[in-house]
N, C-alpha and C positions, 0 to 999 in steps of 0.2 A: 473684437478684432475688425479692425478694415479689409477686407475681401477686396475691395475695388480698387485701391489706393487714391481714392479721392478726395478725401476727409484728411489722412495724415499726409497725403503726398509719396508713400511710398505700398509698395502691397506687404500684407500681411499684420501691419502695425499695430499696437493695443492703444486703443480707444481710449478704457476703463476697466478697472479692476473695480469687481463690486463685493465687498464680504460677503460669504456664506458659510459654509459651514465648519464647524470649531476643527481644530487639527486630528483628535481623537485618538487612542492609544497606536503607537510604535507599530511597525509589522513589518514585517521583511521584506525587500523590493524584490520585485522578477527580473530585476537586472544583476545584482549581484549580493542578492539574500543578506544583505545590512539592514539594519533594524531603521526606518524611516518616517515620517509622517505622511500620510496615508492623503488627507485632503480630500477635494473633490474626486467621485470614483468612478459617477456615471451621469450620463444626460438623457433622456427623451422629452419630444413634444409630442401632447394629446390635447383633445377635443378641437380637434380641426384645426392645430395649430395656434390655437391660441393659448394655452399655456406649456409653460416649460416645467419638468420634472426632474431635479438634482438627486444625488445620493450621495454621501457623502461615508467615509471612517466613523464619523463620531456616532453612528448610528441612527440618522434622521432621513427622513426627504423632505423638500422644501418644493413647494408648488410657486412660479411665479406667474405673472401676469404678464404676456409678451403682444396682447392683441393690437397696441401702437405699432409694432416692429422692432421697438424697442425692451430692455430686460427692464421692467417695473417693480411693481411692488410686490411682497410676498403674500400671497393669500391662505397659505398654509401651510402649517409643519406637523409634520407626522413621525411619533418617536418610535423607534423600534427598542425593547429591551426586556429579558425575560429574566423573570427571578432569580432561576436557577443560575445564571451566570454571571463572572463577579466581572465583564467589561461587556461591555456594547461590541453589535456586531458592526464589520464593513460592507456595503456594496458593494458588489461586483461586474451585474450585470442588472438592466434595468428596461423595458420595452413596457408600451402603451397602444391601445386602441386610437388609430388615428382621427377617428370619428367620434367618440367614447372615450368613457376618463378610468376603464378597466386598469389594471397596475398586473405588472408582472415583477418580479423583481429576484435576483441570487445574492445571498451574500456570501461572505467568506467559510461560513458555517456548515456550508453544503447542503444550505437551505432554498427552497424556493417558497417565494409566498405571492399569495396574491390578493389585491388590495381592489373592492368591489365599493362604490362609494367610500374609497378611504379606509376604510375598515380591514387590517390585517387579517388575512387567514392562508393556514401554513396547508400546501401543497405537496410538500417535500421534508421532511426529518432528517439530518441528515448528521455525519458525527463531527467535531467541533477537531480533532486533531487524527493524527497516525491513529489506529484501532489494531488490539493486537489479541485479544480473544472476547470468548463466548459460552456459553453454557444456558442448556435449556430447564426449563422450571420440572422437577419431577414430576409432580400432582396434577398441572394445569400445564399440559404439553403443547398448549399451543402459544406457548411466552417462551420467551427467551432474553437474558443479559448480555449485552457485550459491553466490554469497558477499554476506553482509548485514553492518549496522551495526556488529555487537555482537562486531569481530573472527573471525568463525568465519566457516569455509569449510565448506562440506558436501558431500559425494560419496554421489550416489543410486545407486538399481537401478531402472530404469523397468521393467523385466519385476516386480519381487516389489512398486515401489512402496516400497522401503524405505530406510531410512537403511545406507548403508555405513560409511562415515568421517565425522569430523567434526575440525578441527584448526584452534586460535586461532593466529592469527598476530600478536599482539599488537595493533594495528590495526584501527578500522574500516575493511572490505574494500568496496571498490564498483566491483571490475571482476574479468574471471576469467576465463583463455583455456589451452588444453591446443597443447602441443608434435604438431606432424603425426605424431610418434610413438609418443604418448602415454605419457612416460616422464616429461613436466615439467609441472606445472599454477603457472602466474602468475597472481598476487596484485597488483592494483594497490589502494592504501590511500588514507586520505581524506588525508592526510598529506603526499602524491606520492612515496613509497618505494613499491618493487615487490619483491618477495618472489617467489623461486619455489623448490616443494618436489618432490620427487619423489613421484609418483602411487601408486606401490606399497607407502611409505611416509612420509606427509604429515608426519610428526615431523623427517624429514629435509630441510634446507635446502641447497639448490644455491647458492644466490645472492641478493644483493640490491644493489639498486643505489635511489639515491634521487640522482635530478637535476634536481626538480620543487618548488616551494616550495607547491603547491598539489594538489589531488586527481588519481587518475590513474582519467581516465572510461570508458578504451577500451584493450584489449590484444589484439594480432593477429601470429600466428604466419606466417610467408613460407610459401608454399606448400612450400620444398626445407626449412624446417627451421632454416635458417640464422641467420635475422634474428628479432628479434621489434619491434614498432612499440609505443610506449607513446604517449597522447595525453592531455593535461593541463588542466586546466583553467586554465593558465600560458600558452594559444591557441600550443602546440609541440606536437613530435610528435620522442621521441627513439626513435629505430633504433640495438637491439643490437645485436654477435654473438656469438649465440650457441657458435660456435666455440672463439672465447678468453672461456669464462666469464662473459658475456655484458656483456663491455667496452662501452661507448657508440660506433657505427662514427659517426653524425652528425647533428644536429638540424635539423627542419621549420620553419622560421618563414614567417608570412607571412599566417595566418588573424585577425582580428580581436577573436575572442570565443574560448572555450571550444569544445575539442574534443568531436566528440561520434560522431561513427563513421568507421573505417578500414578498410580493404577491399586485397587486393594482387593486381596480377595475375596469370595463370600462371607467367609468367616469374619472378614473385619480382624483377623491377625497378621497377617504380613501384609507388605506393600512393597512391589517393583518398581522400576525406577530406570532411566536413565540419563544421559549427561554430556553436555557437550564433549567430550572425549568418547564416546559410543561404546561408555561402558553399563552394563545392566546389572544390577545389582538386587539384593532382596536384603529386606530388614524385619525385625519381632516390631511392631510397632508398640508393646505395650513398654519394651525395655531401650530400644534402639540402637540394639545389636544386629551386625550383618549375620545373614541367615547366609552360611555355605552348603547348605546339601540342596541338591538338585530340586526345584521347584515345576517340574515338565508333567506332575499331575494333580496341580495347584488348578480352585477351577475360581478365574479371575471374576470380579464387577462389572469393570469396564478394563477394553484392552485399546489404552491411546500412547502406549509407550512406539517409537517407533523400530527398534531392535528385539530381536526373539526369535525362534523358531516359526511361530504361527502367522507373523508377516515378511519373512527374510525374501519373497514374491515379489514385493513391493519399491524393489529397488532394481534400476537399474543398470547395465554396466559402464553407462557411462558417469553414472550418479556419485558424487562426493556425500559422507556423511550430514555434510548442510542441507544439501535441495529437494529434503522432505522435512517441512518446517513441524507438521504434524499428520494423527492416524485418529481414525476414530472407528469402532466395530459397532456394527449393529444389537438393539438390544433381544433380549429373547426371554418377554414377559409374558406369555398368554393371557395373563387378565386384561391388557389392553383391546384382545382382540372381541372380546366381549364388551367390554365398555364403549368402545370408540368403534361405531360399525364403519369410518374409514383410516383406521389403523394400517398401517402400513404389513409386508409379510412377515413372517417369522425366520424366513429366510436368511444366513448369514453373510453381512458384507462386509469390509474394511472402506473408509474411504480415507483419501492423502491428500495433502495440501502441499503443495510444491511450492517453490524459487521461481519456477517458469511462468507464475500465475494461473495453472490449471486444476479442478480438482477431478482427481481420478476414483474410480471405484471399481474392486477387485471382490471376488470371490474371499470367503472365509471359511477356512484359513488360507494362506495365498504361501506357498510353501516354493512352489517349483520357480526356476529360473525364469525372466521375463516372462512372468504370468500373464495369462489375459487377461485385460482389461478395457475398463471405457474412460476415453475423459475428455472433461470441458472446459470451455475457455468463457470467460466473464469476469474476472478482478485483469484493470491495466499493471496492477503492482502484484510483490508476494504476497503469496498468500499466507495468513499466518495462523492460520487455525479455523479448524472443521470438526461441528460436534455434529450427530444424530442424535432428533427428537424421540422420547422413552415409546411413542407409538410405530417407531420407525415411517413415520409419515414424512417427513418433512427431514433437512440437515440442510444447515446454516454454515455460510464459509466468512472469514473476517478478511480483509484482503491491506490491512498495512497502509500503504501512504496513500493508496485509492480513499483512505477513508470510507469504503463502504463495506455492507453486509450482505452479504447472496444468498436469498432462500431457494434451495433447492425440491423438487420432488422426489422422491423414492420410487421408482415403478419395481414392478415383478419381473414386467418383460419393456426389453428397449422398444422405443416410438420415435424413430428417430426420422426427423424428415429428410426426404429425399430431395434431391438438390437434381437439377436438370442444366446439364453445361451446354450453354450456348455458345455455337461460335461466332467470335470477334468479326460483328459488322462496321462499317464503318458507321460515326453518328451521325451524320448529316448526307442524305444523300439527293440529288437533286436529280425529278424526270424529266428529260427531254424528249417529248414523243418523234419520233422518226418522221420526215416530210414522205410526202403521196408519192408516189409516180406513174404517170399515166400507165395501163398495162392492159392488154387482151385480155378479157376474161378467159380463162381456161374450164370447158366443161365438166371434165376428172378431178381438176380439181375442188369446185364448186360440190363433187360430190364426195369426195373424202369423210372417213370415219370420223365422227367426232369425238372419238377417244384416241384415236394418233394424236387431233392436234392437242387433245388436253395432256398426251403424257409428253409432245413437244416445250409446252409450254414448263409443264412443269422441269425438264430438264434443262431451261433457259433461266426459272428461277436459281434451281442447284447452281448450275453455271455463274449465276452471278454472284453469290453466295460464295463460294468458292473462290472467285477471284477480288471478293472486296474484303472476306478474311485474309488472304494472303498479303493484300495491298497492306489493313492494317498491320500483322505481321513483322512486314518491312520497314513501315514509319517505326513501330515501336523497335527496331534494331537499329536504326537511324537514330532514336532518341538515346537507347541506352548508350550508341557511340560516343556521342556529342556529351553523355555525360562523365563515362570515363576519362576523355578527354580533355573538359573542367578539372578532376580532382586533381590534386594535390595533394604529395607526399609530405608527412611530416613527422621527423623523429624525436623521441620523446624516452629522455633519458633521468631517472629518478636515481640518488645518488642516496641509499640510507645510511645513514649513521654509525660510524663506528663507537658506539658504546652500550652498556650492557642490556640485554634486549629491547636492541631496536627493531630486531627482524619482525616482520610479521607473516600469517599465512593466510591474513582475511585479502576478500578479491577487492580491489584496488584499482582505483577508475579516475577518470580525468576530463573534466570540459575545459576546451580554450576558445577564449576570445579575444577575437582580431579587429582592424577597423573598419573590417568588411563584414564583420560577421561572428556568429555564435556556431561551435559545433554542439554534438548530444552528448549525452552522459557514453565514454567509450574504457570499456574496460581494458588493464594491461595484462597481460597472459601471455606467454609464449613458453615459460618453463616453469617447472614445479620446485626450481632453487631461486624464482624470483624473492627479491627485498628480502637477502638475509642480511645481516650487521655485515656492514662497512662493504656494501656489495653493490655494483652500478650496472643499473640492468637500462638498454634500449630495447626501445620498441618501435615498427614504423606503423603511420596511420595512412590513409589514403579516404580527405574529406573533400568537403568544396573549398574553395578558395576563400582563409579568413582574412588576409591583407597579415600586419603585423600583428601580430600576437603582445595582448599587453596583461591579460589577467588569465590567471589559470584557477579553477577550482579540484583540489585532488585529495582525496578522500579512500576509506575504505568503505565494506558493509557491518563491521564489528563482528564475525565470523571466526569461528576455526578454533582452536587450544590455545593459539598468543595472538588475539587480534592485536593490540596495540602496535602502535609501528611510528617511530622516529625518524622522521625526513629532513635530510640537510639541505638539500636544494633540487629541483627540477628544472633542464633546460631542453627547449625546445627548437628545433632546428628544421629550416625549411629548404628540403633534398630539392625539390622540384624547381627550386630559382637560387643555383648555389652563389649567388653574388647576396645575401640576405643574411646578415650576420644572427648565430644565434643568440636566441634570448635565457635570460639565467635568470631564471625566477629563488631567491633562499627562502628558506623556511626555519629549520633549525628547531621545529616545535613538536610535542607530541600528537599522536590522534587517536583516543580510546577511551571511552567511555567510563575505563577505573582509572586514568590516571591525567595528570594536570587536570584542565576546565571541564574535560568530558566529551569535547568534541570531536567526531570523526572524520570531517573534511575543514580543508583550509584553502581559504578567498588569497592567492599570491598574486600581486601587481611588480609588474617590473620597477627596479632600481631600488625597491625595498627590504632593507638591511636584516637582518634574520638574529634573531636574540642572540645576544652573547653569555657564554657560560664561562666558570671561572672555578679552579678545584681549589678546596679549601682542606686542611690538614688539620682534623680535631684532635688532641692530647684529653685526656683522660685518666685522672691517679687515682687508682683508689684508697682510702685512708688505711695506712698500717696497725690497724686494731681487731681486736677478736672478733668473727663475724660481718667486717666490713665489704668481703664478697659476697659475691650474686653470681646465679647462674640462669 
């Protein structure tokens, strides 16, 4: 590029385009999530400026020689690309030692590596898509699996923090449970195939079985080893055994919704259950009949169901069925405490994995109304599951679109540090020392205590203190004026569909962009009869100022007994400058994850026509002969 405009005659003009690096697979843009070519992704110069450092999609960096001032010749290319993975990753981020040919580098992977004479070495492990659970190794309690979107399963070291293994199963992975003997790790897919490989070598497949036409959200190992429970989002629940290869022994019916946690008892004969509709349920696992007589002196394995008597604590009253994604209770093995001399207590806890991003940890059993508890903040997204390690030492949270994994500690008693509030001084403050003035010495005063002047002084420090908290104070109500004052009203009216379930009751959200600007993800909410079939709900917003509104992104979170939801058009209307004609974005398409493509949000750009349907009238005879019906 000409910077000076001396060379092309105007500023900014391109010089020369010089090849580099190849286009390399699709990936969605951060403008409006289309699937793109990726290109050049990143720049740095090191070693004193004299060469340039590229990154590109296709998974390379490219060293050039820039010491003329000009871009020269390439002195190096460095490939990035790991077995396990069937694409190359992208740069995303790239920094160098200005003096030094050190490398830093992020890719899309949620990786950092760093590159020491050239030579790759990984800093950072990091998971490759969405992560939506976890499960700790029984045996060797300081491992743990978790398995995310993007096919891959991952196997940690909670003691080093580090990556051990990692092994694609073809599949997006969205459940993951280890055998009591920890010789088998299962794989449930979004698919509803279940996969399971052997632990000591994850390239190695034992088994698969797929008897699910839809995702498998839950995988639970029998206490003796025997069985394993797969639960579906097909509102089943099938019991292998594992014995014979893990043949299908018989199937759970009877839940209404999507399963969503399983639980077995000592005995390894029944298993609880429950389901997106928050109903609990108990089953004979050997028959796969529902158990109706009261199970309240059943004495459980594990308790990560989140409905029952023994965590009904753990909600609270402002809490929808959704905003505790999962529970996990403490285990209570005494032989750990022997074995492992830092084994966590014996003590019993629950902990919860919330919507809000926080995980909480309660007493067990957590019984009474808003029970006490503690909790923490560390995933920017939902959290989607939280187990505790068999020494209760350790518990791991998965955290969803963050992509990451949170090792927590267990203590006996809270360490919580103390925070010391300062008040608001100003940041910059400038001394002017006070000018002299000639003046009589005074004798008295010459002899003054010198702890008056010290508690003087100290009362002139308070004093200022005081009045440059309040000055900030002021600016800061100044600022918040000046910003109320920017926003802008805008109403935002979704019109669904009048045909057979279009309603939905998943939460329901919406980004717009204007030629000024991007707003954030803002959810729509004002009544609990929003988006039922053929029903037109407003809402007003109050953001910054986007100019004209030309694309809307609106979407749900596939939530609730009918996420799916059928939108016929959204128009957006700007209250705040009524001379601004509203905009009518159509749609006309599905959004849910069982039905049409599968997708939950839709990219609508203005003047863009909205599918057309058309009802069609089938005849159907059946033949006049003996047995030619069906029922």
């Amino acid at each position: 590029w000409d910077m000076g405009g001396r060379r092309a005659g105007s500023f900014g003009s391109v010089l020369k385009v010089i090849p580099a690096h190849a286009p390399g697979p699709k990936a969605p843009s951060i403008h409006d999530g289309q699937l793109v070519v990726q290109g050049v992704r990143a720049l740095c110069l090191r070693a004193k400026n004299s060469e340039l450092v590229s990154g590109g999609s296709d998974g390379t960096l490219i060293v050039w020689d820039i010491t003329n001032g000009t871009l020269g010749r390439v002195l190096k290319t460095i490939p990035f690309h790991e077995l396990s993975e069937s694409s190359v990753c992208s740069f995303r981020s790239l920094d160098a030692q200005n003096d030094g040919y050190t490398l830093v580098v992020g890719t899309n992977r949620c990786e950092i590596w760093a590159l020491s004479n050239d030579i790759p070495e990984s800093l950072v492990q990091g998971h490759t898509n969405d992560v939506y659970a976890c499960a700790w190794h029984p045996k060797k309690p300081y491992k743990f699996a978790t398995a995310c979107d993007s096919s891959n399963v991952f196997l940690w070291n909670a003691r080093r923090r580090q990556l051990i293994a990692k092994v694609n199963v073809g599949l997006a992975a969205r459940s993951v449970a280890f055998s009591p003997n920890g010789a088998h790790l299962a794989v449930g897919t979004i698919t509803g195939s279940i996969r399971v490989v052997q632990v000591e070598d994850m390239s190695q497949k034992v088994a698969e079985m797929h008897f699910s036409s839809q995702g498998i959200k839950e995988l639970k190992y029998s206490p003796d080893g025997t069985k394993l429970a797969a639960g579906s989002h097909d509102c089943d629940i099938d019991i292998f055994d594992v014995t014979r290869g893990y043949a299908r022994l018989a199937r759970c019916t009877g839940h209404s919704s999507y399963i969503n946690h399983v639980d077995w008892s000592v005995d390894s004969r029944i298993i609880q259950s429950t389901c997106g509709a928050y109903e609990l349920l108990y089953f004979d696992a050997s028959t796969g009949k529902q158990v109706r007589q009261n199970q309240r002196d059943t004495m459980w394995h594990t308790w990560t169901v989140t409905q029952g008597f023994p965590v009904m604590g753990i909600w609270r009253p402002d809490n929808d069925g959704t905003d505790i994604n999962s529970a996990c209770r403490t285990h209570k093995n005494p032989a750990w405490q022997t074995l492992d001399p830092l084994a966590g207590s014996l003590e019993e806890y629950v902990l919860t994995a919330g919507d809000d991003g926080r995980v909480r940890i309660f007493n067990y059993p957590c019984v009474v109304e808003n029970a006490p508890g503690r909790e923490y903040i560390a995933h920017c997204s939902h959290v989607m599951d939280v187990r505790v390690a068999p020494t209760n030492r350790w518990a791991v949270s998965v955290g969803g679109s963050d992509r990451s994994a949170m090792q927590w500690r267990i203590l006996p008693e809270s360490q919580d540090e103390v925070i010391q509030i300062k008040p608001q001084v100003e940041q910059y403050k400038v001394f002017t020392a006070a000018k002299r003035k000639g003046v009589a010495a005074d004798p008295l005063a010459l002899m003054a205590d010198p702890a008056d002047a010290a508690a003087a002084a100290a009362a002139q420090i308070t004093a200022d203190a005081d009045a440059a908290a309040a000055n900030a104070l002021k600016n800061k109500e100044a600022e918040d004026a000046l910003r109320r004052q920017s926003l802008k009203k805008y109403e935002v009216t979704t019109v669904t569909s009048n045909i057979k379930g279009a309603g939905t009751d998943a939460q329901v959200f919406v980004v717009l962009t204007g030629s000024k600007g991007k707003s954030m993800d803002m959810k729509l909410e004002n009544s609990p009869d929003n988006f039922e079939r053929g029903r037109t709900d407003a809402f007003m917003l109050e953001i910054p100022d986007l100019g004209d509104v030309h694309t809307v992104m609106v979407g749900h979170n596939g939530k609730g007994s009918k996420p799916r939801w059928h939108l016929e058009k959204l128009i957006v209307l700007n209250k705040t400058d009524p001379g601004v004609n509203p905009a009518v974005f159509t749609c006309g398409q599905w959004m849910g994850a069982d039905v049409g493509d599968g997708q939950l949000s839709r990219i609508l750009k203005l003047g863009t026509q909205a599918l057309t349907s058309r009802k069609y009238k089938v005849l159907v005879k059946t033949s006049d002969i003996k047995g030619a019906g069906t029922d």
